[in-house]
N, C-alpha and C positions, 0 to 999 in steps of 0.2 A: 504494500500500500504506500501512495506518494506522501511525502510530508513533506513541508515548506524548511527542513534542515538544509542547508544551503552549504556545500564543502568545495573550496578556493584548492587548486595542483598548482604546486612550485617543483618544474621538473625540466630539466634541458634533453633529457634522450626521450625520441618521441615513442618507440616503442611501450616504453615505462609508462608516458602521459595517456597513451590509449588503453592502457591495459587497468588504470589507475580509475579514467573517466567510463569504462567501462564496468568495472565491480561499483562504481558510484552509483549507475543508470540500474545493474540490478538488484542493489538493497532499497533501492525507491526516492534515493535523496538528490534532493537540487544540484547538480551540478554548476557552481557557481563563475567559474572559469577555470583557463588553464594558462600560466603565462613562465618563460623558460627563461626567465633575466630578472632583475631586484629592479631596475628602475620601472618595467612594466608591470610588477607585482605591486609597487605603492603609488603605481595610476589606478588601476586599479580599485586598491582600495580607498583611494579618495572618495571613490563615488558612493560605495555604499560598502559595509562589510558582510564577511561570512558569517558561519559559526562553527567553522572549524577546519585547518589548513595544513595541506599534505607537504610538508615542504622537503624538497631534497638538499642537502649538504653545499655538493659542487653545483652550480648555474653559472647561468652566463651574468655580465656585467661587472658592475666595480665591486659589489657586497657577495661573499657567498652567504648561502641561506643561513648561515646561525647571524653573522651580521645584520643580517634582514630581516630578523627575526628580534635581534633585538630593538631594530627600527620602529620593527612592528609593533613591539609592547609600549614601547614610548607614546604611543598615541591609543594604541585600544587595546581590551584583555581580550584577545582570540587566542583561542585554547591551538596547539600545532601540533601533530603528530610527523615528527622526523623519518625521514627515509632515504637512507644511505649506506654502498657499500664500503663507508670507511669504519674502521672499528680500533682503530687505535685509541691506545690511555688518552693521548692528549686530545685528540678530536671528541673522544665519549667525554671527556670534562666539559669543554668547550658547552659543550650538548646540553648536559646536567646542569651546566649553570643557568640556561635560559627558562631552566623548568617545563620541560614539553609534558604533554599528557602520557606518549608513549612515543617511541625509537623502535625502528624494524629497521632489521641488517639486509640488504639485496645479497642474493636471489630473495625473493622470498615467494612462495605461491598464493595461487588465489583465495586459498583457505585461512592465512596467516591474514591477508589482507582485510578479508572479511570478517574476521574474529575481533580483532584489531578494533577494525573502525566501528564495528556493532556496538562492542563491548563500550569505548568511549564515548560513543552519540549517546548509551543509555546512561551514564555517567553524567554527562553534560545537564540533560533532560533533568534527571531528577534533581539537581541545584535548585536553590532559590534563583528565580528573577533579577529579585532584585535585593540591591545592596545596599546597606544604610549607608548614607552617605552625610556628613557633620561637617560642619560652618565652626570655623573659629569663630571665638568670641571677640565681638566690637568693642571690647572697652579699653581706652588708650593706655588709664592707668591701671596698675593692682594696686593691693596694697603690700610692701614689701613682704610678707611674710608669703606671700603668692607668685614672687618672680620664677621657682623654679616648677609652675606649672605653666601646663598649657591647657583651657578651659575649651571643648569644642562644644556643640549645641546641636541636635540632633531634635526638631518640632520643639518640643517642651522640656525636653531631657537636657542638664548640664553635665557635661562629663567633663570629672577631672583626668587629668593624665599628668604623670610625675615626667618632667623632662632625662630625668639620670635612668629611668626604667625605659626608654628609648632607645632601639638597637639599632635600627635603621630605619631611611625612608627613600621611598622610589616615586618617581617618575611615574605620572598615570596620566597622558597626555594635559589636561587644563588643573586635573587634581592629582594630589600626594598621596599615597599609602604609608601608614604611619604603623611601622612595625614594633609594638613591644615584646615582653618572654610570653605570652598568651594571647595576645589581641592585633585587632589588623582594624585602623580605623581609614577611612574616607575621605578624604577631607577636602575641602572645594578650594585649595589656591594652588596654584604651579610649587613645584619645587624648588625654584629660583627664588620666588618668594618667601616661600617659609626660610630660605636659608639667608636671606637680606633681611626680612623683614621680624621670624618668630626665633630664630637658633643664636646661640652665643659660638660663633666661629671657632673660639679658644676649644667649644669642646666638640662640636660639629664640623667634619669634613668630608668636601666632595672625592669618591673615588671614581666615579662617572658620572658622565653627562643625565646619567638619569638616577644614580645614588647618593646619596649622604648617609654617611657614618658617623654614630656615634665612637668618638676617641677608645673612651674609657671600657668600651666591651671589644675591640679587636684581642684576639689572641694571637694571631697569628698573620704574616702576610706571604700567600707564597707565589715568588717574581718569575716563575715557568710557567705557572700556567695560569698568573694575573688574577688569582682568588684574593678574597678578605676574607680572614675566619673568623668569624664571630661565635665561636663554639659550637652553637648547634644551626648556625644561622650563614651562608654563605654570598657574597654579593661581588660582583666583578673589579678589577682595577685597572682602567685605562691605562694604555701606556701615556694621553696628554697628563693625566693629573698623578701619574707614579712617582716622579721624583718629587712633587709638593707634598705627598703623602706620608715618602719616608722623611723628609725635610720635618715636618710636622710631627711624626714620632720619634724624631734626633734617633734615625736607623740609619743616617748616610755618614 
């Protein structure tokens, strides 16, 4: 039976792209397009998005797909299922850091494929909708005993949040994800601003274009394969913003 699930192929061998837009056409899902280069995959989705994207590794253009990928999250959360015959340590890093839904190694057959995406679309489905999403609070001043919170507002709801229990926060194209050890809030300002306008620098810094770390929770930094370890929490490190990073935790 047809359902309005709409799935986007990031694939340069056509063989692979037919084989891929065909198991699509017999589980009954929208075939959303098919494009074999990163600058055509984010025309694309200018226009409208998927809900959920087959991306392969190697393509054509200036980004391969994990860079595309993280392009991609920069602006909207679409879930990606990886597909590629590379399977090296460092390329499965690369991978795991983007956080895909699921990784299938080529060859793989129709059966793998089908399992796969079944498995995830029902995955997808059952989530909430919708996500609460919370507004900093307007008030210019605290009172000093309140500088080391951040107050957001959710309808009628005040939520405190301790800034020292802040592990990290990302990039969610016009809003931030505000990662604590349990909680993941919403929040409606870019992440240039929170980091200009809500973070104290001395203890907040950018590791990417689309991360801020908190200082005080790094354990670890490791410069091969461009991770931050925040214990149980892991988040990428630019090579633009790596040497400000170690400069900033006197490692250099």
């Amino acid at each position: 039976m047809e359902t309005t699930f709409k799935i986007m192929i990031v694939e340069d061998e056509g063989l692979m792209a037919d084989k891929m837009e065909m198991q699509i056409d017999k589980l009954g899902y929208q075939h959303f397009g098919t494009v074999d280069n990163s600058e055509d995959a984010l025309k694309l989705l200018e226009t409208s998005q998927p809900d959920l994207i087959l991306m392969d590794v190697n393509i054509e253009g200036e980004y391969d797909g994990i860079e595309l990928t993280d392009m991609i999250h920069q602006q909207w959360e679409i879930p990606i299922i990886f597909i590629t015959s590379l399977h090296d340590n460092r390329t499965s890093k690369r991978i795991i850091r983007t956080n895909p839904v699921a990784y299938i190694i080529k060859p793989f057959s129709d059966a793998q494929l089908k399992t796969t995406v079944e498995l995830i679309v029902k995955q997808l489905l059952a989530k909430p909708s919708k996500i609460d999403t919370y507004d900093l609070n307007v008030e210019e001043e605290l009172p000093t005993q309140e500088k080391d919170f951040l107050f957001v507002k959710k309808r009628n709801e005040l939520v405190k949040i301790k800034i020292e229990d802040i592990f990290y926060l990302e990039a969610d194209g016009r809003y931030t994800q505000i990662y604590t050890m349990d909680k993941k809030f919403l929040i409606r300002m870019s992440l240039k601003e929170m980091l200009e306008k809500k973070l104290d620098s001395k203890l907040f810094i950018q590791t990417h274009r689309s991360y801020i770390v908190n200082i005080t929770k790094i354990k670890s930094v490791n410069l091969e394969d461009s991770v931050v370890d925040l214990g149980n929490m892991h988040v990428p490190l630019s090579r633009r913003e790596k040497e400000e990073v170690l400069k900033k935790l006197d490692w250099v």
